[in-house]
Residue, then its C-alpha position, 0 to 999 in steps of 0.5 A: x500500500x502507498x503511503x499518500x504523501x507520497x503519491x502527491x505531486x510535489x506541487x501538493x507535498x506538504x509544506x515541511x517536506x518541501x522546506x526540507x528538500x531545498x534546505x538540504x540543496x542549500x546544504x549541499x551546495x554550501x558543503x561543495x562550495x566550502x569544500x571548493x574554498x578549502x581546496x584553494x586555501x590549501x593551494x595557495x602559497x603560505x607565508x612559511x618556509x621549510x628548512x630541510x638538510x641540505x648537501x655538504x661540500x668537503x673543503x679539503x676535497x673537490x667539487x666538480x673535480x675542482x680543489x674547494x680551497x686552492x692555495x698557491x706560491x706556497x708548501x702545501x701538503x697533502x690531505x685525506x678524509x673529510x672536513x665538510x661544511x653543511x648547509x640547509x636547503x629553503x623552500x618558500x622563498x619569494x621564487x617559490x612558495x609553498x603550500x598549505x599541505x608542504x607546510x603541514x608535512x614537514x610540521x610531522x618530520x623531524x628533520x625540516x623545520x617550518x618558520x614563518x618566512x618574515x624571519x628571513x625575507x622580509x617584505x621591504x627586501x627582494x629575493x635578489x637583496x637576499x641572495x646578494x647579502x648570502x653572498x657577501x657574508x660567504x666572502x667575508x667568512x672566508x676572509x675571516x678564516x684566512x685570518x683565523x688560519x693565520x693567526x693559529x699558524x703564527x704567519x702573517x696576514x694582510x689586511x685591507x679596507x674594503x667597502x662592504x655595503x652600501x646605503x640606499x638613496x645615500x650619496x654614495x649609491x651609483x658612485x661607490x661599489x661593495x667589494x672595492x678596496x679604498x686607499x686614500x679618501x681625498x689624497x689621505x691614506x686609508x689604513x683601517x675603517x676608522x679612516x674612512x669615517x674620520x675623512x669624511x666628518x673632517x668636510x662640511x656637509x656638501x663637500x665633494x670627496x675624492x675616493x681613490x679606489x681599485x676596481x676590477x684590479x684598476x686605481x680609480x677616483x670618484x668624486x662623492x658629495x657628502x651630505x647630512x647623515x638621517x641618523x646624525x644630524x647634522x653630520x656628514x656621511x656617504x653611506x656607505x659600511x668600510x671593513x677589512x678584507x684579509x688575505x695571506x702572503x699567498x694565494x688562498x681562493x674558494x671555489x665553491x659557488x652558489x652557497x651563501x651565509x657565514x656559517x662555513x667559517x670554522x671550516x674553512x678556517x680548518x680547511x686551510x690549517x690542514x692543507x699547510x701543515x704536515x699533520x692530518x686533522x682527519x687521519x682520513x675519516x668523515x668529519x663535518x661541521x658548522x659555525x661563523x669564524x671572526x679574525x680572532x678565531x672564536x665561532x659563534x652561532x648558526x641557523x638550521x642546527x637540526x638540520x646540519x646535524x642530520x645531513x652531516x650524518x646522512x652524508x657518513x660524517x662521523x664527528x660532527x663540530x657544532x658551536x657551543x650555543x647550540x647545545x640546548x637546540x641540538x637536543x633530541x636531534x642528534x643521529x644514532x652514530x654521529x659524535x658532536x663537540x661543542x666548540x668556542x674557538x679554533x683552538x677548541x676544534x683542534x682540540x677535539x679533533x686532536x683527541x678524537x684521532x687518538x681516541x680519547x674523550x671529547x667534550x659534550x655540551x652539558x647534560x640538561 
């Protein structure tokens, strides 16, 4: 027997009936139009970046059958095993966003890292501004770690004043190119930093100065007016940032390209100890290791520990040289199988690379 409601048309169903059925179209429609929004949420690029382990490069190997570090006009001695740098890979950067679904996958791994991407690219810097600076502080790492060398090794080292940066919209911009060594600033000779600032601030603002400059291996004079400094009133200033460039009585050049940051300072510095002298720092095993060098030879603090520590050991190294900073962040992320010695200065990591080949104890970062 049917029921007669049924039978009905449904111009004739009862009102509650017909209420239901469009509110469940309604319902319906709402659910795939969420459904479609939450699709394209999920696709469209976050503001985060991934960090994950990147590659290491051996410095006192070849890369692309090219020595990392080339030292010339000088006794050098041969080498075995490993003193690798490490890096960190990023994605997310302004060339390549990442989406909802990359972020949360690497929120579930223990060796990626998500960070908001503010902390590295800020929205008032490019892409390029960053990849310029990465640049900068690689150079400068390695001139402080042939200082660094130097200074362990007893030998001479040279320094020059060079520009390091440059102001934007500053009076310099478009004169004056980082990177260029400075000897005299209107005919008085540049020796330090200091020099430079205190040529300057001896002119009103408004004068014209005269640099004399190398650039491209060529002395050159430009002419740079000075004006008032935004941060000093009232206080001439160029704009521009005069560091000292370091090098040795000889040849010492890095080839490895398109790696940025400061964090391969240690071992660089490492690296140029063990090819000048006789003894192996390896006694050709796997070690790797991270950390900024200064001129005086201290180490200070990276980024992406966890991540090094990982692609170290993925890599075979078994010692790993960390700064000491990290202790605290290395805990919990420290691979089955890989030795890590927290270190302060070169002398430190001589240390326990010295007690390592020989098998004795080596300092741990304290127990928590």
């Amino acid at each position: 027997m049917t029921d007669a409601t049924d039978a009905l048309p449904e111009s004739t169903a009862p009102p509650g009936r017909r209420r239901m059925s469009i509110r469940g179209r309604n319902a319906i429609v709402a659910g795939l139009v969420a459904a479609l929004l939450a699709l394209l949420a999920a696709l469209l690029p976050v503001p985060f970046l991934i960090v994950s382990p990147g590659p290491t490069f051996n410095t006192i190997g070849d890369v692309d059958g090219v020595p990392l570090v080339v030292i010339t006009d000088t006794e050098t001695f041969a080498t075995d095993g490993h003193l690798d740098m490490t890096t960190v890979r990023e994605a997310g950067e302004p060339r390549s966003r990442i989406s909802v679904f990359e972020a949360l996958g690497a929120w579930m791994s223990t060796s990626r890292a998500v960070l908001p991407r503010e902390l590295l690219y800020p929205d008032d810097i490019t892409g390029d501004e960053v990849t310029q600076r990465n640049a900068a502080l690689f150079s400068t790492s390695q001139s402080f770690a042939i200082a660094a060398a130097m200074a362990v090794l007893d030998r001479p080292v040279i320094a020059t004043p060079v520009i390091t940066a440059i102001v934007a919209d500053s009076p310099a911009e478009g004169a004056l190119t980082a990177g260029e060594e400075i000897t005299a600033v209107d005919g008085q000779p540049v020796a330090g930093p200091a020099d430079v600032g205190d040529a300057v601030r001896a002119e009103p603002i408004g004068s014209v100065l005269i640099f004399d400059v190398i650039r491209d291996g060529e002395p050159e004079s430009i002419e740079v007016t000075s004006a008032e400094n935004p941060q000093e009133p009232g206080q001439p200033y160029v704009g521009i940032a005069v560091g000292l460039l370091y090098s040795a009585e000889f040849g010492i050049d890095f080839t490895l390209k398109d790696v940025g940051g400061p964090s391969a300072g240690l071992m660089f510095t490492l690296a140029i100890i063990d090819k000048l002298t006789p003894e192996s720092l390896t006694d050709g095993r796997f070690v790797a290791g991270t950390g900024t060098i200064d001129p005086q030879g201290q180490v200070g603090p990276i980024g992406g520990i966890r991540q090094k520590l990982a692609g170290a050991r993925d890599a075979g190294a078994e010692l790993f040289l960390m700064p000491e900073q990290h202790c605290e962040e290395s805990q919990g992320a420290v691979p089955d199988g890989l030795t890590v010695v927290p270190v302060a200065s070169v002398d430190q990591a001589l240390t326990a690379l010295a007690q390592w080949r020989n098998g004795e104890p080596t300092a741990g970062c304290p127990t928590a």
